[in-house]
C-alpha positions as CSV (number, residue, x, y, z in Angstrom):
1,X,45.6,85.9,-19.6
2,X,43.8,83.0,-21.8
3,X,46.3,80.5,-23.1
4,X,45.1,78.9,-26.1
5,X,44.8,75.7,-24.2
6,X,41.9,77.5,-22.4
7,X,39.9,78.9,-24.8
8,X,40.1,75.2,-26.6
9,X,38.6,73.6,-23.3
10,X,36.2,76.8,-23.1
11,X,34.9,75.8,-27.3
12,X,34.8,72.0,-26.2
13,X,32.7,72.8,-23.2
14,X,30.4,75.8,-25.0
15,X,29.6,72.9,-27.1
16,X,29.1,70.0,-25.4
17,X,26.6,72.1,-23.4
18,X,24.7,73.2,-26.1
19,X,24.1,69.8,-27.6
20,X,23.3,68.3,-24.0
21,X,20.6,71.2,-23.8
22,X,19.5,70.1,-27.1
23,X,19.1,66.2,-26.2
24,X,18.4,66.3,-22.6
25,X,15.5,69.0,-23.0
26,X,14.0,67.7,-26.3
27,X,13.8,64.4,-24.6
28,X,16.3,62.2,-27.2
29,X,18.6,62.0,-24.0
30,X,15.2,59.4,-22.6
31,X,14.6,58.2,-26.0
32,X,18.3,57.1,-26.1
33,X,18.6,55.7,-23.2
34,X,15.2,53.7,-23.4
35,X,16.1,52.0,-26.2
36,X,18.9,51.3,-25.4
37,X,17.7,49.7,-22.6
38,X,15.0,47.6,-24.2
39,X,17.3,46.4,-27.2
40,X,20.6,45.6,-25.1
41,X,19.3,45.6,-21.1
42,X,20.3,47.6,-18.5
43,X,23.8,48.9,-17.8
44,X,26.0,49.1,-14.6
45,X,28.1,51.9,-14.1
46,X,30.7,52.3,-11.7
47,X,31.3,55.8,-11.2
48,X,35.1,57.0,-9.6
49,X,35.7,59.8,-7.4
50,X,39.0,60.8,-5.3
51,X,38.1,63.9,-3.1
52,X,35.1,66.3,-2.4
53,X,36.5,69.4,-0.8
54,X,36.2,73.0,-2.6
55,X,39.7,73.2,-4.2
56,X,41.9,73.6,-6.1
57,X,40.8,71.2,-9.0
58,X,44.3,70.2,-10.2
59,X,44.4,67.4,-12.2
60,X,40.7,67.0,-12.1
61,X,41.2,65.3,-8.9
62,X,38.8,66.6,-6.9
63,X,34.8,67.8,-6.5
64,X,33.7,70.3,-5.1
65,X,30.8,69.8,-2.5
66,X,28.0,71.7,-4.4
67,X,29.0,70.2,-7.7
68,X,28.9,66.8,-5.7
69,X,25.4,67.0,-4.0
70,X,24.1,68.1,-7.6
71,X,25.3,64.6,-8.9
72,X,24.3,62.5,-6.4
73,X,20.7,64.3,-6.8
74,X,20.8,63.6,-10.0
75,X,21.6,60.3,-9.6
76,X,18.8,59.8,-7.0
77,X,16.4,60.5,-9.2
78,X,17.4,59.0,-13.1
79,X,19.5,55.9,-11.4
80,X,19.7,52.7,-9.0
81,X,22.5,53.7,-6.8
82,X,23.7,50.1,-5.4
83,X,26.9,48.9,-3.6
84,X,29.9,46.8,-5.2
85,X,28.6,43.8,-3.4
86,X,25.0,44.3,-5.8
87,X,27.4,44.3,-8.8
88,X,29.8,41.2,-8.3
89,X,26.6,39.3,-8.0
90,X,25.4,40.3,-11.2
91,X,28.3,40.3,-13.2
92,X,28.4,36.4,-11.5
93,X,24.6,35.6,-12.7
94,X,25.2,37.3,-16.2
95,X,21.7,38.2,-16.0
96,X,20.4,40.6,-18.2
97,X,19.6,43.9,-16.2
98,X,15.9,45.5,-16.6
99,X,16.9,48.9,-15.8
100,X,20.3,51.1,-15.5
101,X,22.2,50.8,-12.0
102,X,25.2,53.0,-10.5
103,X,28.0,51.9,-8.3
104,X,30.1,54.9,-6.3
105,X,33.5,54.4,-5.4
106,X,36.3,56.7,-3.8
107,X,40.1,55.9,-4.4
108,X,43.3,56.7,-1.9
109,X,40.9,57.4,1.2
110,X,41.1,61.4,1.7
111,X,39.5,63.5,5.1
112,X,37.1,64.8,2.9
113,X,35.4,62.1,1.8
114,X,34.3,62.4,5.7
115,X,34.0,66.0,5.8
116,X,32.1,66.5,2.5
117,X,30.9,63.3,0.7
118,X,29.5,61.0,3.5
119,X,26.6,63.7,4.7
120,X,25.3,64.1,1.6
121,X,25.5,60.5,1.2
122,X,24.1,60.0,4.3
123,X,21.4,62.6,3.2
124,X,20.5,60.8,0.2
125,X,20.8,57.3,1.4
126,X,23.6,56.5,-0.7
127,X,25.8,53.4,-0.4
128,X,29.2,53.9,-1.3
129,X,32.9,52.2,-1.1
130,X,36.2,54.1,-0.4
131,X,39.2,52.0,-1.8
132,X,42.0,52.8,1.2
133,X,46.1,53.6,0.2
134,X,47.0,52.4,4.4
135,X,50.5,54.2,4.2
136,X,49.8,57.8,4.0
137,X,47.1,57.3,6.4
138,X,49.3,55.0,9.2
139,X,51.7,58.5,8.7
140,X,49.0,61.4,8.1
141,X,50.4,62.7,5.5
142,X,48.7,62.9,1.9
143,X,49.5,60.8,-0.9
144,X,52.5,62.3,-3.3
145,X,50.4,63.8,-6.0
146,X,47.6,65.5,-2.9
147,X,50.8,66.7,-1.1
148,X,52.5,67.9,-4.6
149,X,49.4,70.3,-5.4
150,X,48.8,71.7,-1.7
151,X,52.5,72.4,-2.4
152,X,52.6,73.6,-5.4
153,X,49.2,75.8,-5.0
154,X,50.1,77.3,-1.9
155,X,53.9,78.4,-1.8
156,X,54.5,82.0,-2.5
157,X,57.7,80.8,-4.3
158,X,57.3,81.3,-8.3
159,X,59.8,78.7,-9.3
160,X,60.5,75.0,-9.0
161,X,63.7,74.0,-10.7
162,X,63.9,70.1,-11.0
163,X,66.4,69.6,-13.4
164,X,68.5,67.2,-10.9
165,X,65.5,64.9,-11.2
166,X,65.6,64.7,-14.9
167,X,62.6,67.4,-15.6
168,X,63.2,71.3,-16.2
169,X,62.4,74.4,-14.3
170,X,59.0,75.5,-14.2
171,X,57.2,79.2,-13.7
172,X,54.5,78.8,-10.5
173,X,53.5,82.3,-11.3
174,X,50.2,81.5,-12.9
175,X,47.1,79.0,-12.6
176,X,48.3,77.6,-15.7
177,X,51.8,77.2,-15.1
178,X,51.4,75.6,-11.5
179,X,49.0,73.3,-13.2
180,X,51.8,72.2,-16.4
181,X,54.5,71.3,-13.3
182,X,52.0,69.6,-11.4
183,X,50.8,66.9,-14.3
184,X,54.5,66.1,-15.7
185,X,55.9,65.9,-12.3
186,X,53.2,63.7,-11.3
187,X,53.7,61.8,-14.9
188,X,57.4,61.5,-13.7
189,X,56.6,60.0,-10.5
190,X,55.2,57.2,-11.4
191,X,58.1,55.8,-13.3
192,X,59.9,56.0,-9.6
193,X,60.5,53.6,-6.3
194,X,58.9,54.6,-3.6
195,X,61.9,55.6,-2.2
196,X,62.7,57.7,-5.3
197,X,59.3,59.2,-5.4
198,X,60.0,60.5,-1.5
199,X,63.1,61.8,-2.2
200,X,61.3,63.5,-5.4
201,X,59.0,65.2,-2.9
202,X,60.9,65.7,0.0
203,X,63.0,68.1,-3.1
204,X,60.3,69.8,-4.1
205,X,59.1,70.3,-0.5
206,X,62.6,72.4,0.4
207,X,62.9,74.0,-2.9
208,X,59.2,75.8,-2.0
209,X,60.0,76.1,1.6
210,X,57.9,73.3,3.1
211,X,58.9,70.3,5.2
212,X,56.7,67.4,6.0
213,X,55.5,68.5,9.5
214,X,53.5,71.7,8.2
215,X,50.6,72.0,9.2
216,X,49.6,72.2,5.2
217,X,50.0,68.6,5.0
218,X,48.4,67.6,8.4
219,X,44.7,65.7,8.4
220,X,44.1,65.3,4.6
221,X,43.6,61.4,4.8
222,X,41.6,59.5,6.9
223,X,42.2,58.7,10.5
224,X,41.4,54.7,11.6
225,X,38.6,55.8,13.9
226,X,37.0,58.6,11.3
227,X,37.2,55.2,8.6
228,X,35.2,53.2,11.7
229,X,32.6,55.8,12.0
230,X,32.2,55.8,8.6
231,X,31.6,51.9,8.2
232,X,29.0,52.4,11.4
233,X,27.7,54.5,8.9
234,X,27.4,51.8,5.8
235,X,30.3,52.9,3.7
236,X,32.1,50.0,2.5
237,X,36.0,50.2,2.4
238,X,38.6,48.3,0.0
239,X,42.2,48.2,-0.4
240,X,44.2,50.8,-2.5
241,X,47.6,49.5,-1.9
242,X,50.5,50.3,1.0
243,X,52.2,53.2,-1.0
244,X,49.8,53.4,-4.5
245,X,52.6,53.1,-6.9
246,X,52.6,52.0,-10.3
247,X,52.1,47.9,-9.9
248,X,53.4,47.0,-13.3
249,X,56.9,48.5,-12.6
250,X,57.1,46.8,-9.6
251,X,58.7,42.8,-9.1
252,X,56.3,40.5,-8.1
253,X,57.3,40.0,-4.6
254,X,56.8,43.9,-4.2
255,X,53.3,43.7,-6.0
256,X,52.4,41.3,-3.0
257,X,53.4,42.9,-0.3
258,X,51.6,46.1,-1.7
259,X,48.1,44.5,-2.2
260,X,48.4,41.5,0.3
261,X,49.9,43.8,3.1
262,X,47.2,47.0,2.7
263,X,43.7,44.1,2.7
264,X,45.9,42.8,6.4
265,X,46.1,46.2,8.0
266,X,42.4,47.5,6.7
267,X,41.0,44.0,8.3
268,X,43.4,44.3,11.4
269,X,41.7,48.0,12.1
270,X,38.3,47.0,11.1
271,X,38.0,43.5,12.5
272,X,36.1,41.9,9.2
273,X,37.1,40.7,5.9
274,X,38.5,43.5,3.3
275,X,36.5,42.2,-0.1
276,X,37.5,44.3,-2.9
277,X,40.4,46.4,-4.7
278,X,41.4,49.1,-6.5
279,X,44.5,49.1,-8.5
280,X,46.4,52.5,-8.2
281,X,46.0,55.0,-11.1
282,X,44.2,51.9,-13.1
283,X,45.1,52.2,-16.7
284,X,45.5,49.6,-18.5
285,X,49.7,49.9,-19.1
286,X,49.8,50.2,-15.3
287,X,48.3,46.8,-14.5
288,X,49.9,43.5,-15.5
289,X,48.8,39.6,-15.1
290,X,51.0,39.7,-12.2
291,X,49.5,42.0,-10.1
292,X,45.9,40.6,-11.3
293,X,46.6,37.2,-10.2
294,X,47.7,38.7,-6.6
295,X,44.9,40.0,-6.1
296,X,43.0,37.0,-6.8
297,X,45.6,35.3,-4.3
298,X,45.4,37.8,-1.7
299,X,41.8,36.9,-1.2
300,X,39.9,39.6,-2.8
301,X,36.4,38.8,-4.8
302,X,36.6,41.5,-7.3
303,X,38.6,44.7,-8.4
304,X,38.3,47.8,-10.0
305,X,40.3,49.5,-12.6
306,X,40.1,53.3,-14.1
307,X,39.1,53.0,-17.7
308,X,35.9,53.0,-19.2
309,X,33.2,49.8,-20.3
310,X,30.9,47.5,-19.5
311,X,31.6,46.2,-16.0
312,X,29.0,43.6,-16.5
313,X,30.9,42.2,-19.7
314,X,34.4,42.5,-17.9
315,X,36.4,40.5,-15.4
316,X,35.4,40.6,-11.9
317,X,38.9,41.4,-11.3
318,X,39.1,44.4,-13.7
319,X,35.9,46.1,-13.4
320,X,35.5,49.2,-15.6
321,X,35.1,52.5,-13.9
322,X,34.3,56.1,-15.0
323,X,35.9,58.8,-13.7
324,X,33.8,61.6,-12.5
325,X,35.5,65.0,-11.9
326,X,34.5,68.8,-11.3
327,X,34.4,69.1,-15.5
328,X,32.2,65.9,-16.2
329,X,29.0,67.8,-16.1
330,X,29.8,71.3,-16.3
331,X,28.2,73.9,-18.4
332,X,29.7,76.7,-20.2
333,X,30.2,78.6,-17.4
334,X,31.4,75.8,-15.2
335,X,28.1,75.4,-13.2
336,X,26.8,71.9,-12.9
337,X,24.4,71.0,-15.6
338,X,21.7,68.4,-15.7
339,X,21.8,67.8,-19.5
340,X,25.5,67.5,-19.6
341,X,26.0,65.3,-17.1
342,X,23.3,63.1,-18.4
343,X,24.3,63.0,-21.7
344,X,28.1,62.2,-20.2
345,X,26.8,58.8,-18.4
346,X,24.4,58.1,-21.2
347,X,26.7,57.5,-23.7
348,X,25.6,59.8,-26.0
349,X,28.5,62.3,-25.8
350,X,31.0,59.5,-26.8
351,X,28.4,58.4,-30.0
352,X,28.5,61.7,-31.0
353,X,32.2,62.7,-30.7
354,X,33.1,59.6,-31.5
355,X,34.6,59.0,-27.8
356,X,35.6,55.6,-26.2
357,X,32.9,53.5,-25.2
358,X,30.9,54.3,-21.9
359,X,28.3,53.1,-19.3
360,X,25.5,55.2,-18.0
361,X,21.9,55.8,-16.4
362,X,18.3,56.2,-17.5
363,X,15.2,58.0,-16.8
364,X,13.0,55.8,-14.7
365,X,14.6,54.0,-11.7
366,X,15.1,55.2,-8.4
367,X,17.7,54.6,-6.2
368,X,17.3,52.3,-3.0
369,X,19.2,53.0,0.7
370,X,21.5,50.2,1.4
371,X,23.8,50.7,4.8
C-alpha cells in the first residue's frame, strides 16, 4: 500500500531526477560549477556519513555498500578528496581555494564502517575520519537509535505501546509504520538523561521480546583493536562524546565530562593526540556556547556540526557538514545517479528549489591518496 507520504517522496524524487538529467548531461551542471568557481573560488565540503551496511535505511541513517562505492567514484573523479587536517589549515590561511575539495567524515563509530567503507576507501585511496561515541563501544552494544531500529525492524511483534513514556501506541505491522515509531521515539529520546533514555530502551526492548545480550545487538560498533587496524590503515578518528546525548540539555559539568572524558579514552587506546570533534546530532538548537567553549578547553583544534554551509567561512569549531544518505543521489527508481548526486553537492538543487545553502564539487580536480 502507498501512503500519500510515499508517492510525495516518489514526485519529489521523479523530479529532481529529471532536472539533474537535464543539467548534468547538457553540461550546465560544469558550467555552474565553473563559474562559480572562477567568480567566488573554490569550495570545501565536508560530507557526513553514519553507517555503510545494506539495511534497513531507517532514518536515512545508513548507506548501502553499492550506493557507497558509486559516490566515492564519483567523487574520485569530479573532486579533491582531502582529510580534516587539509581543511583546518585552510579555513586558518583564509586563502582563496583554486578548485573544489571534499572532506569525509563518519559519526558514532559503527562495525561497518570496517566491514564496508574502509575497503572501498582503501580501494580508492581515500582519507577519511570516523568521529567515535566510546560508551557503546567500551559495552558493544549499539547506540540507542542503531539498537531502536534493529529492534524495531526485526521483532515479529506488531505493536509497541509507549504510553507510560509519554508517547502513544504504535502499529509495527508495515514499513511505514515501523518507520513513524522509530523517528518520534528517537525525537523523544533526545529530550532524556542518559539514564532515562536506557530505561526508554531497555522498555522497548521487553515490550518486543529482546534483552540486551541478543545476539541482534552484538558487534555493531567498533572494537578498540578493529579502530587500531583501521588508523594502521590512515583513517583518522575524533571524538563523538561518552553517551551522544543532546549537549545543550545537559549542565555544564556533564557537557565536560562527555567531550573531555571520550578525547581521554580514544588517546588512552590509541596512544596519540585525539584532534577533532563531532558534536552529537549537530543542529544548531542542540549545541550551545557551553559545550563550544569545552571543546575548545578540552583541547581539540576544530569541530564539526551537522547543518549545511561554507566551512571555509565558519568557525573552526562549528564546521558545516552535509549529510549524505541512501536518498541523496538517488534516481527515480532508487538507483544511484550521477546527475543527481552532482547536482545535490553542486548547489544547484538548493538554487533551484529554493533550498538552504550548500557546498559542493566540480568537474576537473582529482582526488589525491593521503594515509
Amino acid at each position: 500500500m502507498i501512503t500519500r507520504l510515499d508517492f510525495r517522496k516518489l514526485c519529489r524524487r521523479v523530479l529532481k531526477h529529471i532536472v539533474g538529467l537535464i543539467l548534468f548531461y547538457s553540461g550546465m551542471w560544469w558550467l555552474f560549477t565553473f563559474t562559480r568557481t572562477q567568480m567566488y573560488g573554490g569550495k570545501i565540503t565536508i560530507l557526513a556519513y553514519h553507517g555503510v551496511n545494506p539495511g534497513p535505511f531507517s532514518l536515512n541513517l545508513f548507506v548501502s555498500p553499492t550506493t557507497f562505492e558509486a559516490q566515492m567514484r564519483f567523487l574520485t573523479r569530479h573532486c579533491e578528496v582531502v582529510p580534516l587536517s587539509h581543511v583546518e589549515a585552510l579555513v586558518r590561511s583564509g586563502r582563496r581555494l583554486t578548485h573544489n575539495v571534499v572532506v569525509l567524515t563518519f559519526d558514532d563509530g559503527y562495525r561497518d564502517n570496517y566491514e564496508f567503507a574502509l575497503p572501498i576507501l582503501s580501494k580508492l585511496c581515500l582519507p577519511a575520519a570516523i568521529y567515535l561515541t566510546t560508551n557503546p563501544i567500551d559495552e558493544n552494544f549499539p547506540t540507542f537509535v542503531y539498537a531502536l531500529i534493529l529492534v524495531v525492524h526485526h521483532t515479529g511483534m506488531k505493536t509497541l505501546d509507549l504510553s507510560r513514556h509519554g508517547l502513544r501506541a504504535y502499529s509495527l505491522d508495515s514499513a511505514y509504520g515501523k518507520e513513524v515509531a522509530i523517528a518520534e521515539v528517537d525525537r523523544h529520546a533526545r529530550r532524556l538523561s542518559s539514564t532515562e533514555r536506557r530505561a526508554l530502551l531497555d522498555h522497548i526492548l521487553s515490550q518486543l521480546g529482546y534483552s540486551r545480550t541478543d545476539a541482534l545487538f552484538r558487534d555493531r560498533m567498533l572494537s578498540w583493536d578493529l579502530i587500531r587496524s583501521m588508523r594502521r590503515s590512515g583513517i583518522v578518528f575524533g571524538a563523538h562524546t561518552v553517551t551522544h546525548p543532546v549537549l545543550s540539555r545537559l549542565s555544564a559539568a556533564e557537557i565536560q565530562d562527555e567531550i573531555c572524558e571520550s578525547k581521554r579514552v580514544i588517546e588512552e587506546h590509541l596512544g596519540e593526540i585525539v584532534t577533532s570533534f563531532a558534536y552529537p546530532y549537530g543542529s544548531k538548537n542542540e549545541i550551545n556556547s557551553t559545550a563550544l567553549e569545552c571543546v575548545k578547553r578540552c583541547g581539540f583544534s576544530s569541530a564539526v556540526v551537522l547543518y549545511e554551509g561554507d566551512p571555509q567561512n565558519s568557525d573552526l569549531f562549528a564546521l558545516q557538514r552535509k549529510m549524505i544518505t541512501e536518498d541523496t543521489g538517488a534516481g527515480t527508481f532508487g538507483r544511484f545517479s550521477r546527475a543527481v548526486f552532482a547536482c545535490e553537492l553542486s548547489g544547484e538543487f538548493d538554487v533551484l528549489f529554493r533550498r538552504g545553502h550548500a557546498s559542493g564539487c566540480g568537474e576537473g580536480s582529482k582526488s589525491r591518496s593521503i594515509v
